[in-house]
Each structure stands twice: as C-alpha cells, then as structure tokens.
C-alpha positions as CSV (number, residue, x, y, z in Angstrom):
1,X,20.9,-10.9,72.3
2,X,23.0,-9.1,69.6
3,X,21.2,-7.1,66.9
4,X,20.9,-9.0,63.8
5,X,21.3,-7.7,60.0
6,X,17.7,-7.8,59.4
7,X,16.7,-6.1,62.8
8,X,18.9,-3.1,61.8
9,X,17.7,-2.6,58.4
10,X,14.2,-2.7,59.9
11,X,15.1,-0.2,62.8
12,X,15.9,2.4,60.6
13,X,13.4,5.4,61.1
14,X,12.1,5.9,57.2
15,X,11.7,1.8,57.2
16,X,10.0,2.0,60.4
17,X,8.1,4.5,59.4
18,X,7.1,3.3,56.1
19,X,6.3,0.3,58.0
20,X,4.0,1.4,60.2
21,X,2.3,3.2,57.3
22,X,1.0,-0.3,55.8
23,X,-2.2,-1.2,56.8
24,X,-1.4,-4.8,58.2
25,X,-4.6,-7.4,59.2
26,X,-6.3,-7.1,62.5
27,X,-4.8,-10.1,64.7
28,X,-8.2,-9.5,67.1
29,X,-9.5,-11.0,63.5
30,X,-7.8,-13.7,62.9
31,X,-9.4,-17.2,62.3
32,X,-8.0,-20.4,61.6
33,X,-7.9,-22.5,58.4
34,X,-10.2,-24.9,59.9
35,X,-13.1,-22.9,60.8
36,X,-13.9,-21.9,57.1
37,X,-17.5,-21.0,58.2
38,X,-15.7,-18.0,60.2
39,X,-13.7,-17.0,57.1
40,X,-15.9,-14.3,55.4
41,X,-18.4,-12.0,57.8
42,X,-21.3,-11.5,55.3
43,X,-23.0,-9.4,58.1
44,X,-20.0,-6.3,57.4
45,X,-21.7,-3.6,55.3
46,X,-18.3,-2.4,53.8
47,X,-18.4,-6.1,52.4
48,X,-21.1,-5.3,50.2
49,X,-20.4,-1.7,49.9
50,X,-17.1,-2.9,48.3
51,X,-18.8,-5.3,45.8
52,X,-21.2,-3.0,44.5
53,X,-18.0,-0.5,43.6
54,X,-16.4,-3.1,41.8
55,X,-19.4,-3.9,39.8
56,X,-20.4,-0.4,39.5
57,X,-16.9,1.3,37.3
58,X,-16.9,-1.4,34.5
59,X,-20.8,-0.6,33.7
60,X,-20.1,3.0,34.0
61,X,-17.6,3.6,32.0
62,X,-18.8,1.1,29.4
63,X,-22.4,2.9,29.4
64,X,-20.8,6.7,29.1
65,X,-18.4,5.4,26.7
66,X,-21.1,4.0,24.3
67,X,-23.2,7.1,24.7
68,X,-20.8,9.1,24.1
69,X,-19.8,7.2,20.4
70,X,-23.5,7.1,19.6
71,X,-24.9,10.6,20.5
72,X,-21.8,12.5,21.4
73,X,-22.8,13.7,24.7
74,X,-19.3,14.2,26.8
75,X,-18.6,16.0,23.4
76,X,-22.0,18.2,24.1
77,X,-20.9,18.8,27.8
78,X,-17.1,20.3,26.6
79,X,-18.6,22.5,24.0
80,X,-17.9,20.0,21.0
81,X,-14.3,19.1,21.9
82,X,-13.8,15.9,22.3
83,X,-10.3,15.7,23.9
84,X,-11.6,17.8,26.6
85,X,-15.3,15.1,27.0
86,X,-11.9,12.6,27.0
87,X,-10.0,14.3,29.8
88,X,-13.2,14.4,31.9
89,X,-14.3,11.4,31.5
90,X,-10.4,10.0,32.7
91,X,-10.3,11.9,35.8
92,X,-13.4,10.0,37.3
93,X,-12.5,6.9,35.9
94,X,-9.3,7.4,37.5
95,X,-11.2,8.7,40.9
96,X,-13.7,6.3,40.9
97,X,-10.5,3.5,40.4
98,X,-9.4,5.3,44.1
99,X,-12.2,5.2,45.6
100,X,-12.8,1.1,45.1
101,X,-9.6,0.5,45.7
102,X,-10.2,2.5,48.9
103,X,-13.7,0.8,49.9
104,X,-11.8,-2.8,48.7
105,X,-9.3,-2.4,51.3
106,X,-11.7,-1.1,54.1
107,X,-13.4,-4.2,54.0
108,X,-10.5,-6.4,54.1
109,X,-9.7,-4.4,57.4
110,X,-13.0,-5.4,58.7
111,X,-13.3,-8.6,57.9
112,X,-11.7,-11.9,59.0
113,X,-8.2,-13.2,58.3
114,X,-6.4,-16.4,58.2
115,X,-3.6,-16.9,60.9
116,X,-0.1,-16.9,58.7
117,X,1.5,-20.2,58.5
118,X,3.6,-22.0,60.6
119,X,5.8,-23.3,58.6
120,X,5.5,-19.9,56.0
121,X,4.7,-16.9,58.5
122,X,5.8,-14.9,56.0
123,X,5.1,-16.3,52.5
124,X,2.2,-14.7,52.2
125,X,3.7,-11.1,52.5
126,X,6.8,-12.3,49.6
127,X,4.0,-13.2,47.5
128,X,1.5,-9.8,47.9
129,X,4.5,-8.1,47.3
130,X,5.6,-10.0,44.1
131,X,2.4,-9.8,42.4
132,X,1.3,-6.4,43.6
133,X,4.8,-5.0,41.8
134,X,3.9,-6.7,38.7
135,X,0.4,-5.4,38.6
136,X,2.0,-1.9,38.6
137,X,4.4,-2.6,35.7
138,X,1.6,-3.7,33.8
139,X,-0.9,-0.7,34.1
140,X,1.7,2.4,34.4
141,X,3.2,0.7,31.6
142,X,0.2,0.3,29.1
143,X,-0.6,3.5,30.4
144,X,2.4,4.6,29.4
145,X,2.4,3.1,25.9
146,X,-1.3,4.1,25.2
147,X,-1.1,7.6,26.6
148,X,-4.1,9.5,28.4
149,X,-6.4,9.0,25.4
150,X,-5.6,5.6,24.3
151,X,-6.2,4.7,27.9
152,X,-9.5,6.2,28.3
153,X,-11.4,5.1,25.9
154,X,-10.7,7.8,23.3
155,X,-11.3,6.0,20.4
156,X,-15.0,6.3,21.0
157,X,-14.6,9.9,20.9
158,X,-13.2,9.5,17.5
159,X,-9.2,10.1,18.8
160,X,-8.1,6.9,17.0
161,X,-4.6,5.2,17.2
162,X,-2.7,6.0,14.6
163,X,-1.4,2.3,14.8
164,X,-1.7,-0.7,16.9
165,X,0.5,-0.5,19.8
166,X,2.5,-3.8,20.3
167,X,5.3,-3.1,22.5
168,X,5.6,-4.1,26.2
169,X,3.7,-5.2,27.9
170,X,1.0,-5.7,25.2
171,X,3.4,-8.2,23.9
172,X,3.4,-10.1,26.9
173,X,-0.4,-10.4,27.7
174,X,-3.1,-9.0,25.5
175,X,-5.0,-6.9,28.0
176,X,-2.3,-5.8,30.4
177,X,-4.8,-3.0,32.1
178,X,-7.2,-5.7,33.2
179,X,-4.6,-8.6,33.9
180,X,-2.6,-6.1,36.1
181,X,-5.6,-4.9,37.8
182,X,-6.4,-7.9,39.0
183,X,-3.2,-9.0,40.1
184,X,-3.0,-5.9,42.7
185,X,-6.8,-6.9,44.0
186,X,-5.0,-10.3,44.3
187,X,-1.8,-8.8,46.1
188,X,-3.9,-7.1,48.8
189,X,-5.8,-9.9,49.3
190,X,-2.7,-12.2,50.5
191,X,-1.5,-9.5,52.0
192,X,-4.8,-9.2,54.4
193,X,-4.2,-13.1,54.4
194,X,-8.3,-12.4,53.6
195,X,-11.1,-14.7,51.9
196,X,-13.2,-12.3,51.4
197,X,-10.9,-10.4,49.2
198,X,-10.0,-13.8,47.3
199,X,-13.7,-13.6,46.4
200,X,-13.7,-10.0,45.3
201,X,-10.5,-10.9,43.1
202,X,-12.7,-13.8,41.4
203,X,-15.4,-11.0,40.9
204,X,-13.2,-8.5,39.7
205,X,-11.5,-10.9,37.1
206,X,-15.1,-12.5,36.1
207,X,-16.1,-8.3,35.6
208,X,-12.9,-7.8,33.7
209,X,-13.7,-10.5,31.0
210,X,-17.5,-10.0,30.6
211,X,-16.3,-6.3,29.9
212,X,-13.8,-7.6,27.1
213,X,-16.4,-9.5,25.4
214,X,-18.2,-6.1,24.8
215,X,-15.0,-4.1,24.5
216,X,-13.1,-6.1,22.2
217,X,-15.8,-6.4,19.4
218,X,-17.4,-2.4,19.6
219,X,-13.7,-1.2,19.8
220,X,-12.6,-3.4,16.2
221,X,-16.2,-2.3,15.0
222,X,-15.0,1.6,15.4
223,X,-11.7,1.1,14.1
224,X,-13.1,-0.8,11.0
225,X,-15.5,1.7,10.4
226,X,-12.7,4.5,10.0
227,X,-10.2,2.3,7.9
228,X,-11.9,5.2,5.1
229,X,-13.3,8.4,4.6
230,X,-16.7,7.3,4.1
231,X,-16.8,5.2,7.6
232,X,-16.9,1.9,5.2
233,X,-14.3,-0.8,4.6
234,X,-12.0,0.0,2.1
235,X,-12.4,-3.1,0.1
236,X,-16.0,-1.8,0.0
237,X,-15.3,1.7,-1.9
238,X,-12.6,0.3,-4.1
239,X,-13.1,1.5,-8.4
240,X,-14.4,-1.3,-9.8
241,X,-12.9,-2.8,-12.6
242,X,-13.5,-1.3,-16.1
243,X,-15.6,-4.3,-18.3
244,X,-13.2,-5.5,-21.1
245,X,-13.7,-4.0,-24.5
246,X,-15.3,-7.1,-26.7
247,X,-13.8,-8.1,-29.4
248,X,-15.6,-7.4,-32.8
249,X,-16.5,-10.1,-35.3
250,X,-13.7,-11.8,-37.4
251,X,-15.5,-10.2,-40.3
252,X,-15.6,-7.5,-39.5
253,X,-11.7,-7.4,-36.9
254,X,-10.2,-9.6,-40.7
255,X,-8.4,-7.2,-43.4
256,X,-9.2,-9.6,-45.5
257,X,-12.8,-10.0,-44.6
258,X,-13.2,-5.4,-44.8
259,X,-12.0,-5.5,-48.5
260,X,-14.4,-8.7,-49.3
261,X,-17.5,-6.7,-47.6
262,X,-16.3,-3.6,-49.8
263,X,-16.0,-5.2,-53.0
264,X,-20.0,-7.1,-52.3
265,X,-21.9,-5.7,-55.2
266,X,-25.2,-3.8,-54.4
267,X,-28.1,-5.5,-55.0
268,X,-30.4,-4.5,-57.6
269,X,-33.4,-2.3,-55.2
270,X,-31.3,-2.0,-52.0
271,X,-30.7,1.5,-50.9
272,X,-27.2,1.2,-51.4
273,X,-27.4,0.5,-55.2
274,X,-30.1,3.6,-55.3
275,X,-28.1,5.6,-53.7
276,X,-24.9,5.2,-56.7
277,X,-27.2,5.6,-59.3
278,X,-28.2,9.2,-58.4
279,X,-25.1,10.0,-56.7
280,X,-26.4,10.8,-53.5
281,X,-25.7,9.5,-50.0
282,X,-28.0,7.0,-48.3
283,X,-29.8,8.2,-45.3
284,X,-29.2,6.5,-41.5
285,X,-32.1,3.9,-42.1
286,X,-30.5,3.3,-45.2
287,X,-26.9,2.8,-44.3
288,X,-27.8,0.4,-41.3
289,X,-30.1,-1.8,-44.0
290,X,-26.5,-1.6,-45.9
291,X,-24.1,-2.9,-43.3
292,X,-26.8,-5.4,-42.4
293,X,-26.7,-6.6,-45.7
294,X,-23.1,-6.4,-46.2
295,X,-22.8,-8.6,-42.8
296,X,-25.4,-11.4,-43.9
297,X,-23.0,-11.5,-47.5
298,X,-19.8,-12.4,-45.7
299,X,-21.3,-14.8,-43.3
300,X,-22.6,-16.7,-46.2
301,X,-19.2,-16.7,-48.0
C-alpha cells in the first residue's frame, strides 16, 4: 500500500510530535452511547475536584474585587497603588484560570468517553478544533482591546475606561471573555468525546451568567458614580436655573402711569404734604406710607 497525502503530512516529525503531545481519551475508557448509566464516574475524585475549581474563581474574584472597591484593601497590600493591587490581583486570576483548566482536563482523562462514531470517527475532533480556535480569538482579543487593567477588573480599583470599547469582538457578542471561555471548556469536552465535561461546560456557562447579573449592574453603578467630580450624576449637580425677574405692576412698569403717580396731590395730614410744608425730607416710615398711598391713588383712577 502506497503512502497517501494525508499519511505524509502526518509522518512528518514536528506533526508527529505535536501529535503525540495532545492528550487524546483513554480507549480502555470508552463506553458506548447506549449505556448512558456508564457515561459519567461520579466515584472519580478529580470529578469533583474539578467542579469545585470552576465554582471557586468566579466567587473569588467577585468577592476580592468588591472588597477591594469598598475598603480598598489590594490597594492597602501595594502600599496605596492601585495599578500594582491591579497587577496582583491579574496574575492569580490568570493562575488560578491554569490551574482549572488543568484540574478540568485531568478529569476528563479519568473519566469515561463515548466511542467516536461510525459514520463521523472524526467529527468530533473538526468540531473541538473549530470551537476551541474561536474561543481563543475571543478572549486574546478582548484582552487585547481592554488591556491588563480593563481585563482585570480595574475599574473597581478606580482605573476607569476612558470610553466604552466597542470594536471586535465586543461588537460581535457582548461578553466575549465569558462566551469564549466557555466555548474552549466546550472544545475539550468533544474533544475527550466526554459527558462529564458536557456537564462542567453547562456549569461553567450557568457560573458565567449568575456572575454577569452581579457584574453588569455594580460595574454601570461605578462608572455612573464617576460620570463627575463629586461621585454624583451630572444631571444631579447641574446650576440650576436663575428664577425669572417678575415683572412690576403696570402702574408702576407705564410712563404714563409714573407721571400720573407724581402729579397725585398730597393729602392734607399725610407725611408727604408735612414734609413740603417745612421743606424737609420724610423719614423711611414716612416715604413707604407715601408710595403706599401713591399706589392706592392710581389703582383707583
């Protein structure tokens, strides 16, 4: 038998060798698709060990994160600089991102897997590959486009965006971390042909979108809260209008009207006809009787 195309790209050395390298599903663990009592070992401790890693990074990060906005401790830790608190805390995100991925893939080793296909022996491996490619481009991407900090959860250190970031691949799904997360748990789970790691992908997407419902809200909340200088809305600390002057009375506003209220005789006894008689002027009690009097004069004319 002649060697084929295929069989001489595969016997190269580096693609035999980066073949090799791929962790591939036991065959002494395969069970059929008929025997779907068989298809998860709930006995395997890395099964659980696995689960509890996936569950654990969400509720860490989101706890330090919210203790660090409310009482500044990473801050505290890295001597009041917060980029520093930032760095920190991205390193063991990032490690503790390894090390699930890690523990996620030593289970599927250990656990059962589903004999490929007959039809499709190798569907399943077009299709880990497809999705797991994606997944990449969609976190080194927004990783890419949000930088260390914007990745991190810098904004509850107070290192804000200086604007909303809506280039690929946010423009193509709204969370692109979480979505392309998933989609590699997904990919190694087809890849191990594993139901087990179908069910961790379900847990890791259910995790994903319980931690948006408290991200998405407390991250708007901080953002909103820094829209001014004061940490209030700026609609809130906007001058308020001055009050329109009122007009005076048409008496009083009416050329006419002045010259009539100057030419009103005095009455005999006022203050104001006391006041020509001796030549001096009328004291303030006396000039507000007068313009009293003068107003009551014109109203009745």
């Amino acid at each position: 038998m002649g060697i084929t195309e295929g069989d001489s790209i595969t016997a190269h050395p580096l693609v035999r060798h980066v073949l090799a390298s791929l962790p591939v599903p036991n065959p002494l663990l395969a069970v059929s698709h008929h025997e779907p009592q068989k298809w998860i070992d709930w006995n395997q401790p890395s099964l659980w060990i696995a689960i509890a890693s996936t569950v654990f990074n969400p509720l860490f990060w989101n706890i330090v994160a919210r203790s660090e906005y409310h009482n500044k401790t990473l801050t505290r830790l890295a001597g009041g600089r917060p980029y520093l608190g930032c760095y920190f805390l991205a390193i063991t995100i990032f490690s503790l991102g390894i090390l699930r991925d890690h523990l996620y893939q030593q289970a599927l080793s250990a656990q059962p897997n589903l004999v490929p296909h007959p039809d499709y022996p190798k569907a399943h491996i077009a299709a880990a590959a497809t999705l797991f490619a994606a997944g990449q481009v969609l976190v080194l991407t927004s990783m890419w486009a949000l930088g260390v900090t914007g990745t991190y959860l810098g904004d509850y250190f107070g290192i804000l965006m200086k604007e909303r970031v809506t280039g690929f691949p946010f423009n193509v799904v709204e969370n692109p971390m979480y979505v392309g997360s998933t989609l590699c748990f997904l990919a190694t789970a087809l890849w191990y042909r594993s139901p087990a790691g179908l069910l961790i992908t379900f847990l890791v997407f259910v995790e994903y979108q319980i931690a948006l419902a408290f991200e998405g809200p407390f991250t708007t909340m901080i953002y909103s809260k820094s829209s001014t200088p004061s940490g209030t809305p700026a609609a809130a600390v906007a001058s308020p209008a001055k009050p329109k002057p009122k007009p005076l009375p048409a008496a009083v506003s009416s050329p006419a009207a002045k010259k009539q209220q100057l030419d009103v005789p005095s009455a005999p006894g006022t203050p104001d006809a006391a006041a020509k008689a001796t030549g001096r002027s009328a004291s303030p009690q006396q000039q507000g009787y007068m313009t009293r009097a003068r107003s009551r004069k014109v109203l009745e004319e």
